[in-house]
mmCIF file of the N, C-alpha and C atoms, coordinates in Angstrom:
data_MODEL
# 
_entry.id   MODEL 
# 
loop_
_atom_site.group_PDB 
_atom_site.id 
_atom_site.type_symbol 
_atom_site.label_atom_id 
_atom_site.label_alt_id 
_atom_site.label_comp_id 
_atom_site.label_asym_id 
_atom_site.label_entity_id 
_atom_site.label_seq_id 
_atom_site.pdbx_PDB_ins_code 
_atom_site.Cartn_x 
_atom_site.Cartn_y 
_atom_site.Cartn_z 
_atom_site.occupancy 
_atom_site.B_iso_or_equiv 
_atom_site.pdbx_formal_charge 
_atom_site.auth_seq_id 
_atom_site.auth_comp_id 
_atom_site.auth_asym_id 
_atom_site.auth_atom_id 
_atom_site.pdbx_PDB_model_num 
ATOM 1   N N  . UNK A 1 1  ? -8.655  -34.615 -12.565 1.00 0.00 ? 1  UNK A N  1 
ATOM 2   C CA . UNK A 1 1  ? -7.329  -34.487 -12.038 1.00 0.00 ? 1  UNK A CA 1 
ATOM 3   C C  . UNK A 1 1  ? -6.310  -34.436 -13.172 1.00 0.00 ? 1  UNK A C  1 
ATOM 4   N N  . UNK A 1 2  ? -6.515  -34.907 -14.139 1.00 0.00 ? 2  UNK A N  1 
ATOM 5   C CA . UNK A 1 2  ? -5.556  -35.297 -14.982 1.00 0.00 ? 2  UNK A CA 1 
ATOM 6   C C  . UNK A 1 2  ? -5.527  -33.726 -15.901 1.00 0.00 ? 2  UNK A C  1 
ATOM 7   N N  . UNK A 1 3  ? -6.899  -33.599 -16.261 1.00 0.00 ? 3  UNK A N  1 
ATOM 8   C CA . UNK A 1 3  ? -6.416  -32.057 -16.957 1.00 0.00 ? 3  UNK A CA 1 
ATOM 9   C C  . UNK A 1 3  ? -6.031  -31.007 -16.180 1.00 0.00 ? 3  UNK A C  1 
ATOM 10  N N  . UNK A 1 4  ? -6.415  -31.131 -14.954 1.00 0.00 ? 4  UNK A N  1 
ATOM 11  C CA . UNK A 1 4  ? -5.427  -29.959 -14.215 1.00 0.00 ? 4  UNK A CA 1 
ATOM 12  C C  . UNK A 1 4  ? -4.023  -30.440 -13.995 1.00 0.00 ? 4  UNK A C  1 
ATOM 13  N N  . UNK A 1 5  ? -3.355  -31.583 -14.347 1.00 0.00 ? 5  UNK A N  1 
ATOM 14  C CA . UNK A 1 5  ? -2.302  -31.686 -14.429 1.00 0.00 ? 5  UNK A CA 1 
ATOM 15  C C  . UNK A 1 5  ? -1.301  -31.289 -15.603 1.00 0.00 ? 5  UNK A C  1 
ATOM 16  N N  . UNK A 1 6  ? -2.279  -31.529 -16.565 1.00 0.00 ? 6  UNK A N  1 
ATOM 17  C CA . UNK A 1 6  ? -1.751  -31.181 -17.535 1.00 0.00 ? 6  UNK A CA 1 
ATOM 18  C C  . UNK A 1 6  ? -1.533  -29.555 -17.749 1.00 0.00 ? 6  UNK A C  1 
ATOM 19  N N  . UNK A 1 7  ? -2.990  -28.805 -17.470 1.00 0.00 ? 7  UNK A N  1 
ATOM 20  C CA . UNK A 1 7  ? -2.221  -27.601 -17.189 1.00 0.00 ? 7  UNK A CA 1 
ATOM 21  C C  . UNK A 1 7  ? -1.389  -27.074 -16.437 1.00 0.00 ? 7  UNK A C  1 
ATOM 22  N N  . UNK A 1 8  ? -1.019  -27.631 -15.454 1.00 0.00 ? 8  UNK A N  1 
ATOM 23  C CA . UNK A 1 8  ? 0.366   -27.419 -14.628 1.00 0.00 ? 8  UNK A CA 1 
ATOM 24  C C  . UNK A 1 8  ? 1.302   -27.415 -15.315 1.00 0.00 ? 8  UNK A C  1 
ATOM 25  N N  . UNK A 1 9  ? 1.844   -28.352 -16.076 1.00 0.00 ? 9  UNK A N  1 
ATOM 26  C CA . UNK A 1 9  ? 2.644   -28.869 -17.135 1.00 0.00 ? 9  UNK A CA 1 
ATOM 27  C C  . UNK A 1 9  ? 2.780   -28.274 -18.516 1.00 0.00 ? 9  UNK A C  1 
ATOM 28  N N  . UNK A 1 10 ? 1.625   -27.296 -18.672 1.00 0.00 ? 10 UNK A N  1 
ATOM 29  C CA . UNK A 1 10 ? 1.445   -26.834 -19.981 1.00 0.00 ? 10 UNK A CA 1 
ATOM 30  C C  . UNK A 1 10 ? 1.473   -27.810 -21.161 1.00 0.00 ? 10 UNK A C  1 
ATOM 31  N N  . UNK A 1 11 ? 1.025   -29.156 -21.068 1.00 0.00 ? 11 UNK A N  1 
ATOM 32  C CA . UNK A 1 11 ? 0.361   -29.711 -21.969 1.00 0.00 ? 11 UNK A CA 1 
ATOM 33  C C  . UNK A 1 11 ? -1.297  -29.628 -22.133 1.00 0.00 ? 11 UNK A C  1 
ATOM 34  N N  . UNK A 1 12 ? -1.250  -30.364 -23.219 1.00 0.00 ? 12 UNK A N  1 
ATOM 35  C CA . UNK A 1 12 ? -2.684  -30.333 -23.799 1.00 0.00 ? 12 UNK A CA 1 
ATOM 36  C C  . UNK A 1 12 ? -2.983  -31.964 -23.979 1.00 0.00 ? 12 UNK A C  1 
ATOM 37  N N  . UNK A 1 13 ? -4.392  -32.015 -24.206 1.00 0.00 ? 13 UNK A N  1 
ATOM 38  C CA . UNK A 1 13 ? -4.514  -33.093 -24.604 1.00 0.00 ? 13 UNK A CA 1 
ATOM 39  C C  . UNK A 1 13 ? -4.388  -33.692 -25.807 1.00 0.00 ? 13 UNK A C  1 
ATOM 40  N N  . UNK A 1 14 ? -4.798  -33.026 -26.836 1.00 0.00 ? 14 UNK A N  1 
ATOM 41  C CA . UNK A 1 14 ? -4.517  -33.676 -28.249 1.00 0.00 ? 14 UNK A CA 1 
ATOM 42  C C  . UNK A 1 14 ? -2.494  -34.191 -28.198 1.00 0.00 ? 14 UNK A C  1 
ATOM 43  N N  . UNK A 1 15 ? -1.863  -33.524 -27.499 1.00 0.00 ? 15 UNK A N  1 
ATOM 44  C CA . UNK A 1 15 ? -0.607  -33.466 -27.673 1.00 0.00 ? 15 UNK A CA 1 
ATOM 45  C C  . UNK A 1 15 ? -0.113  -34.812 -26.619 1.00 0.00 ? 15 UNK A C  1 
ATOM 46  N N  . UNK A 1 16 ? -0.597  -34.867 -25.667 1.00 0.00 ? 16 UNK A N  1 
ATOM 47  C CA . UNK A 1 16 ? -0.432  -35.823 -24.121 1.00 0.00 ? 16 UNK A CA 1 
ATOM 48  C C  . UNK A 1 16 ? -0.937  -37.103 -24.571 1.00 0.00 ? 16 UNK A C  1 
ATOM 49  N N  . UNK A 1 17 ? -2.253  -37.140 -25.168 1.00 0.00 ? 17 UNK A N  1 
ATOM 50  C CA . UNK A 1 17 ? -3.093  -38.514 -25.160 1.00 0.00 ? 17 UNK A CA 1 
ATOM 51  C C  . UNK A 1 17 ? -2.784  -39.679 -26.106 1.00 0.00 ? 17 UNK A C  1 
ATOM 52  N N  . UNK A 1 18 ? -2.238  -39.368 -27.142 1.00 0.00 ? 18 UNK A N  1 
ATOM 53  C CA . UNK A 1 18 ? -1.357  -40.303 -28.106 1.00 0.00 ? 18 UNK A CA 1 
ATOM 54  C C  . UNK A 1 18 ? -0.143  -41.118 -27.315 1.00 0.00 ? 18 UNK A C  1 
ATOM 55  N N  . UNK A 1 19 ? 0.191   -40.450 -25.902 1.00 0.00 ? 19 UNK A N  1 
ATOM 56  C CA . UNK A 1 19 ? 1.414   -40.835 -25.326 1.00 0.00 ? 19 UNK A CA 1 
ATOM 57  C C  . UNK A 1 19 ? 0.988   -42.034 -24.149 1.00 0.00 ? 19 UNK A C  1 
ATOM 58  N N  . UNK A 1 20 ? -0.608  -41.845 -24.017 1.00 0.00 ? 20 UNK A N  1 
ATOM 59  C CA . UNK A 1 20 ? -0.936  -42.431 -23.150 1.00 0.00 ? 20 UNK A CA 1 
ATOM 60  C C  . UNK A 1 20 ? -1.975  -43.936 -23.754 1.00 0.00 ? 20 UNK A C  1 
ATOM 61  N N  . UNK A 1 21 ? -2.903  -43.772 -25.199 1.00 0.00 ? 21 UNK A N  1 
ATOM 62  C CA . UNK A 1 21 ? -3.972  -44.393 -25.337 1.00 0.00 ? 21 UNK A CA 1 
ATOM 63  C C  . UNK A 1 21 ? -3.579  -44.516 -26.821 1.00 0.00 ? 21 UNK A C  1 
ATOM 64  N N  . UNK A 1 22 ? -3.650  -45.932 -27.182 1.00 0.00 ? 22 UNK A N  1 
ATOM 65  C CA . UNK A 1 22 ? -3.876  -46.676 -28.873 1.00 0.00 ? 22 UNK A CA 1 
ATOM 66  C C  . UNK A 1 22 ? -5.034  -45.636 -29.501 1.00 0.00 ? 22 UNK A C  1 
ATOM 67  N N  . UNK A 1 23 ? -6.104  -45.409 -28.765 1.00 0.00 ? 23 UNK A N  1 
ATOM 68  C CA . UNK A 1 23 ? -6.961  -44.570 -29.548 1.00 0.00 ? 23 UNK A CA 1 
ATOM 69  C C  . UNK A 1 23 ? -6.325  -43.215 -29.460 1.00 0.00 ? 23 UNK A C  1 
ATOM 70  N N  . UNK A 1 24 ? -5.511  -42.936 -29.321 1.00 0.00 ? 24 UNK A N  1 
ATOM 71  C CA . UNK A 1 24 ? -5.132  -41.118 -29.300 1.00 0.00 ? 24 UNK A CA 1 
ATOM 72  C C  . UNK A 1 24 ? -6.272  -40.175 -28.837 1.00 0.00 ? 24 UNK A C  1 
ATOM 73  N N  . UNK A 1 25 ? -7.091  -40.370 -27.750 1.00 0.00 ? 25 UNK A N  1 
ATOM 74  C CA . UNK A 1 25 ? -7.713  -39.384 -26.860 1.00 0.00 ? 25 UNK A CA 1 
ATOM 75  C C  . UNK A 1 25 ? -8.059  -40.156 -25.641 1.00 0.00 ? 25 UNK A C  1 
ATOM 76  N N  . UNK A 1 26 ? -8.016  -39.315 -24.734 1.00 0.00 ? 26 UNK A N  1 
ATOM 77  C CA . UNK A 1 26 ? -8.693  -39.949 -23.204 1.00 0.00 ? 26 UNK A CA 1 
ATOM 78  C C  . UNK A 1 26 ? -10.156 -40.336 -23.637 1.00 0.00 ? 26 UNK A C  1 
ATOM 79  N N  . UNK A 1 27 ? -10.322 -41.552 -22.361 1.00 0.00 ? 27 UNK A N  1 
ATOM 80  C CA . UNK A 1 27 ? -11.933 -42.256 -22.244 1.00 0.00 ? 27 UNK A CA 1 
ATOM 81  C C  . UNK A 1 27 ? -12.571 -41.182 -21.959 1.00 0.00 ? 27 UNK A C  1 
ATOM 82  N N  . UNK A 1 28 ? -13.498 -41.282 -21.434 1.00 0.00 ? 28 UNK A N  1 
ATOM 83  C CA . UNK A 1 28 ? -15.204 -40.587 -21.485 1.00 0.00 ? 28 UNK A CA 1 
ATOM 84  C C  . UNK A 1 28 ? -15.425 -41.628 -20.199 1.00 0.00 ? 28 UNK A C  1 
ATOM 85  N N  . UNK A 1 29 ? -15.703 -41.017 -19.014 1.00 0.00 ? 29 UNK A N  1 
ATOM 86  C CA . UNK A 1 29 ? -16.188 -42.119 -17.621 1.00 0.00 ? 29 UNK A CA 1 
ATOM 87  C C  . UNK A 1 29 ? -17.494 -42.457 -18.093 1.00 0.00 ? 29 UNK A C  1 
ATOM 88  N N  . UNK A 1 30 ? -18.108 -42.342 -19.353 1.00 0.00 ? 30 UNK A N  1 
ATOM 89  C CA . UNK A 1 30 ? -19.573 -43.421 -19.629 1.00 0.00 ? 30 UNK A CA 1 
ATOM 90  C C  . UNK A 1 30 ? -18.668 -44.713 -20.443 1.00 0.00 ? 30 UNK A C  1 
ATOM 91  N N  . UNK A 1 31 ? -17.485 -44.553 -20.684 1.00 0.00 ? 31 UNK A N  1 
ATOM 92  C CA . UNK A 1 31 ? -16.964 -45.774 -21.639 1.00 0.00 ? 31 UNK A CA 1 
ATOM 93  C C  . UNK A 1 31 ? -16.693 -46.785 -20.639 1.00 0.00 ? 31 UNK A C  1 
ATOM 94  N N  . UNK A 1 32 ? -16.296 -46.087 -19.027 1.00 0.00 ? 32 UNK A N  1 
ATOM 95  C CA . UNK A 1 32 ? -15.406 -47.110 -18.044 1.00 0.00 ? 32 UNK A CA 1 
ATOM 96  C C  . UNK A 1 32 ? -16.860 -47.745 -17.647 1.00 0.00 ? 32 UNK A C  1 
ATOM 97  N N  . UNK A 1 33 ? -17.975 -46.802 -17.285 1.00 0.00 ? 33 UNK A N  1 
ATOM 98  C CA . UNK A 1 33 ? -19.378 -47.519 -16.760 1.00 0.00 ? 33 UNK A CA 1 
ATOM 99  C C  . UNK A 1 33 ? -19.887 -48.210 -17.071 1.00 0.00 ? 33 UNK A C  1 
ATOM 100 N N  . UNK A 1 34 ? -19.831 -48.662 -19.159 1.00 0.00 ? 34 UNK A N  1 
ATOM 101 C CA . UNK A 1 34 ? -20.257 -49.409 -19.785 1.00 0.00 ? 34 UNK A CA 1 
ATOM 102 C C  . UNK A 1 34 ? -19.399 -50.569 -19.625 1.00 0.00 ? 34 UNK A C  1 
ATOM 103 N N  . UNK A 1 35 ? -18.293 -50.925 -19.587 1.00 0.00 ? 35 UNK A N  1 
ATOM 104 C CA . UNK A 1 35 ? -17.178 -52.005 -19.232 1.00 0.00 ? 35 UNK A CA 1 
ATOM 105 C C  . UNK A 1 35 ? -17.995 -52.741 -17.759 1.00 0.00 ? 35 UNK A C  1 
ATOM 106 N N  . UNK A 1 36 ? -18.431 -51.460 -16.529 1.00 0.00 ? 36 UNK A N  1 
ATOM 107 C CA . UNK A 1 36 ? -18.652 -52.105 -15.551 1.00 0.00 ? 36 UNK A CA 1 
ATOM 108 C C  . UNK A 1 36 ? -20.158 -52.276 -15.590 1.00 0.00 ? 36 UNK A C  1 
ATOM 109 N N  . UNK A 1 37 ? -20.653 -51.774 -15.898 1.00 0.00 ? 37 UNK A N  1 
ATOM 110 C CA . UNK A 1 37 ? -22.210 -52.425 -15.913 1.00 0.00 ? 37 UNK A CA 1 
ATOM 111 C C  . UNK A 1 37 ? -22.297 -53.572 -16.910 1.00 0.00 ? 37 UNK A C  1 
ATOM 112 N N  . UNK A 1 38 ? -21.604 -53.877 -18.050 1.00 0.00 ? 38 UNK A N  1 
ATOM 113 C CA . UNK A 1 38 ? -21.967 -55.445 -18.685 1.00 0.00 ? 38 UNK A CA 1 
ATOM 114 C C  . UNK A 1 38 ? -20.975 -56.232 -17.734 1.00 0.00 ? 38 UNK A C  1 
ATOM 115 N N  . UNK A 1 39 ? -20.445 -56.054 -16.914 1.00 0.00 ? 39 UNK A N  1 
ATOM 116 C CA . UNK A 1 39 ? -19.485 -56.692 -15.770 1.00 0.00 ? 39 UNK A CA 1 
ATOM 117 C C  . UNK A 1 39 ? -20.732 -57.511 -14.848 1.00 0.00 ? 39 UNK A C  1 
ATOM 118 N N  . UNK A 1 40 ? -21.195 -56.294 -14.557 1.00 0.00 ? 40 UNK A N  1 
ATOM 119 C CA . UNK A 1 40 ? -22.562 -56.557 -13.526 1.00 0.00 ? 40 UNK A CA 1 
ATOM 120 C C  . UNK A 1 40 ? -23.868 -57.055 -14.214 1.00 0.00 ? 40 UNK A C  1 
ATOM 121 N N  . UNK A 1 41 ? -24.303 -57.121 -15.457 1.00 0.00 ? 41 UNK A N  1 
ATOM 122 C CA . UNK A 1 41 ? -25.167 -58.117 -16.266 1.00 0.00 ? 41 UNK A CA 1 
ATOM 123 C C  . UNK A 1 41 ? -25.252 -59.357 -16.315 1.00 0.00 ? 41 UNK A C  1 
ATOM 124 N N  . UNK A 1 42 ? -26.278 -59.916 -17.160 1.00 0.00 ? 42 UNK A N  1 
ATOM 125 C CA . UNK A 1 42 ? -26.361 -61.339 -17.473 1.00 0.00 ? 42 UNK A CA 1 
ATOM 126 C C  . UNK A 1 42 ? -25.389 -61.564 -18.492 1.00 0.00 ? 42 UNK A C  1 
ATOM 127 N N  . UNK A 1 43 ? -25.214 -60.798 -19.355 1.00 0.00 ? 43 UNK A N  1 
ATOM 128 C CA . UNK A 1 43 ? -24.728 -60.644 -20.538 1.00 0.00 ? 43 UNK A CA 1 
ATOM 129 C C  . UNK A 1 43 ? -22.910 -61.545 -20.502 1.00 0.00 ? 43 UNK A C  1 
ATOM 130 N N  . UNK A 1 44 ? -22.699 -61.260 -18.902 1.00 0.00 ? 44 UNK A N  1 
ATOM 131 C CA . UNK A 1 44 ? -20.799 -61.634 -18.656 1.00 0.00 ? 44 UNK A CA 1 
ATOM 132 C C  . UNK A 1 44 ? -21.107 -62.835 -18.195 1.00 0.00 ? 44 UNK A C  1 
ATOM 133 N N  . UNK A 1 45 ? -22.210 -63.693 -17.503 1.00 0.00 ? 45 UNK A N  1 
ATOM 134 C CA . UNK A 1 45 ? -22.401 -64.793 -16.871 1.00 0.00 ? 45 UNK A CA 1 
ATOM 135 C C  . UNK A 1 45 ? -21.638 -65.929 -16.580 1.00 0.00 ? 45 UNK A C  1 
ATOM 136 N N  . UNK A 1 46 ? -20.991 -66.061 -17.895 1.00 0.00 ? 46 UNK A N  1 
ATOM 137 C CA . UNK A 1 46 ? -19.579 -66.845 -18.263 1.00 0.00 ? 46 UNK A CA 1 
ATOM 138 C C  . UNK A 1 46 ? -18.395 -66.579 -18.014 1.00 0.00 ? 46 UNK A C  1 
ATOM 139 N N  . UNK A 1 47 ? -18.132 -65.100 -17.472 1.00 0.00 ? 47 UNK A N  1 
ATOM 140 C CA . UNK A 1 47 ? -16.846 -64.556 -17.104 1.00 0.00 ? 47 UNK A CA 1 
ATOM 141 C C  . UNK A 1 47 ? -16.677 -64.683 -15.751 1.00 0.00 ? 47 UNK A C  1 
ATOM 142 N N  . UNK A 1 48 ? -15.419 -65.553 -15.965 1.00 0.00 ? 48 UNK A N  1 
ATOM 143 C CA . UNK A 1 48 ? -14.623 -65.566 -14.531 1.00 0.00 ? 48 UNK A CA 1 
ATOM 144 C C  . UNK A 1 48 ? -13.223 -65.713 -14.482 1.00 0.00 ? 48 UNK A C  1 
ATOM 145 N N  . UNK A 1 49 ? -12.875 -65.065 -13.742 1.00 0.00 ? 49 UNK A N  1 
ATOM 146 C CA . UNK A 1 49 ? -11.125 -64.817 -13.412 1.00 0.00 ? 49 UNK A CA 1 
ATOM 147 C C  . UNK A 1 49 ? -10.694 -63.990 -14.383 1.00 0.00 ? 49 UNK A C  1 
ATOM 148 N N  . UNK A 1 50 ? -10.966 -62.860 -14.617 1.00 0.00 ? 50 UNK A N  1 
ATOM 149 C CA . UNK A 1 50 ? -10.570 -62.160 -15.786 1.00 0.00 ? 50 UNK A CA 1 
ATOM 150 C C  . UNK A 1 50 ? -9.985  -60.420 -15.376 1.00 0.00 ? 50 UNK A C  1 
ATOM 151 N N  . UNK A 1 51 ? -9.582  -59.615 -16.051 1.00 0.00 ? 51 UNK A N  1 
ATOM 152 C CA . UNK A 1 51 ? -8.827  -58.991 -15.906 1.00 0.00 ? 51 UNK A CA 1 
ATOM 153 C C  . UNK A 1 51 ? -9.772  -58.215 -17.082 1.00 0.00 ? 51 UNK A C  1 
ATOM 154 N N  . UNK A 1 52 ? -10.279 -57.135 -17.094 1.00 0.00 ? 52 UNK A N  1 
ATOM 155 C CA . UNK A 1 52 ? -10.816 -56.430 -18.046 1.00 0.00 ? 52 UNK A CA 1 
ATOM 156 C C  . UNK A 1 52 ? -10.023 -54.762 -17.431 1.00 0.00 ? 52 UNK A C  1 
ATOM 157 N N  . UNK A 1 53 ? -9.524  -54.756 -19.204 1.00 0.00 ? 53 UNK A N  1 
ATOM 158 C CA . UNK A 1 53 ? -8.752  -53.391 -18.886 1.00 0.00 ? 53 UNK A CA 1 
ATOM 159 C C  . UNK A 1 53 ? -9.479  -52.339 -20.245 1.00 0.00 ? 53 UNK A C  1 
ATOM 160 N N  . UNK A 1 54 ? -9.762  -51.455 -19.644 1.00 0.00 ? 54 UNK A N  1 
ATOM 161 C CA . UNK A 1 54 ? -11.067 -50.478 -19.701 1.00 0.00 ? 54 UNK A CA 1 
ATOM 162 C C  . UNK A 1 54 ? -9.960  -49.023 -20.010 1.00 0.00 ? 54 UNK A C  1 
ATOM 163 N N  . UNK A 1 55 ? -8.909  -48.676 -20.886 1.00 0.00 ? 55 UNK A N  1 
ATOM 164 C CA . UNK A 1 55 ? -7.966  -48.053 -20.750 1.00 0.00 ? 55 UNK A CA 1 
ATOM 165 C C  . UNK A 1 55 ? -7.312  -47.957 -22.026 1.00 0.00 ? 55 UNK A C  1 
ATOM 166 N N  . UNK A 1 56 ? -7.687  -48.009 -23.300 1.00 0.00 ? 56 UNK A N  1 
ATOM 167 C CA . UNK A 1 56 ? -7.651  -47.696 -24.547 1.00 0.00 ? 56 UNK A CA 1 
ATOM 168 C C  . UNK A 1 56 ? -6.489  -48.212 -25.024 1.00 0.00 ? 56 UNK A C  1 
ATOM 169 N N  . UNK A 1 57 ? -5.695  -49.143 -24.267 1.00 0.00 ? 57 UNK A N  1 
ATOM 170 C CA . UNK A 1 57 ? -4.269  -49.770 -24.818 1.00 0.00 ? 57 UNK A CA 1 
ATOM 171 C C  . UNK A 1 57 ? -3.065  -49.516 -24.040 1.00 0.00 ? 57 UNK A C  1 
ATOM 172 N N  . UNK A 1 58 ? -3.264  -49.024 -23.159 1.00 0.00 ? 58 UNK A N  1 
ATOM 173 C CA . UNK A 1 58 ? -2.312  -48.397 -22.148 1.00 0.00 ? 58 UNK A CA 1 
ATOM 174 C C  . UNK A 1 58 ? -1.544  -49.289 -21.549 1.00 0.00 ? 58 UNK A C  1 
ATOM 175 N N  . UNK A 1 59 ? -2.403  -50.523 -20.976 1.00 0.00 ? 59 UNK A N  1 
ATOM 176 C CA . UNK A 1 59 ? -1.536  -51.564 -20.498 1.00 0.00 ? 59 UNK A CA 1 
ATOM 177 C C  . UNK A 1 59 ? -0.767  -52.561 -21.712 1.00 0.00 ? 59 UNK A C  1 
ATOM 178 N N  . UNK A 1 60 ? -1.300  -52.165 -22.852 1.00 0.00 ? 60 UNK A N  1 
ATOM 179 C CA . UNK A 1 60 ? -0.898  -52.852 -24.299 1.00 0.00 ? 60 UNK A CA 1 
ATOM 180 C C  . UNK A 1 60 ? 0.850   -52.265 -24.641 1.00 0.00 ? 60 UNK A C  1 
ATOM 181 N N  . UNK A 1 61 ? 1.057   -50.866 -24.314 1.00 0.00 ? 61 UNK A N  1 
ATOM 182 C CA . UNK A 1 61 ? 2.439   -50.449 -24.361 1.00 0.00 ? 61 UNK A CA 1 
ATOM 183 C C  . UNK A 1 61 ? 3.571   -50.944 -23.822 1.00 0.00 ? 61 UNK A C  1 
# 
């Protein structure tokens, strides 16, 4: 959705994604899956009440 928005708009991404993400490019949906599958592991066992933001700094702005 988002890159057909952008072509609506006649942006690009190299140009858009600095505006949106600390890392200067959009995620990859295997980066958000990996956030939620160690969510769903043994590995988080200890995590509770937490807020995991999966979004390259976005809520950091």
């Amino acid at each position: 959705m988002l890159r057909g928005a952008l072509e609506q708009f006649g942006l690009d991404e190299e140009t858009y994604a600095p505006q949106l993400s600390l890392l200067n490019r959009f995620g990859q949906a295997k980066e958000v899956a990996q956030a939620t599958l160690w969510l769903a592991s043994d590995l988080s066992s200890y995590v509770t009440g937490t807020t995991i933001h999966a979004n390259a700094g976005y809520t950091s702005r």
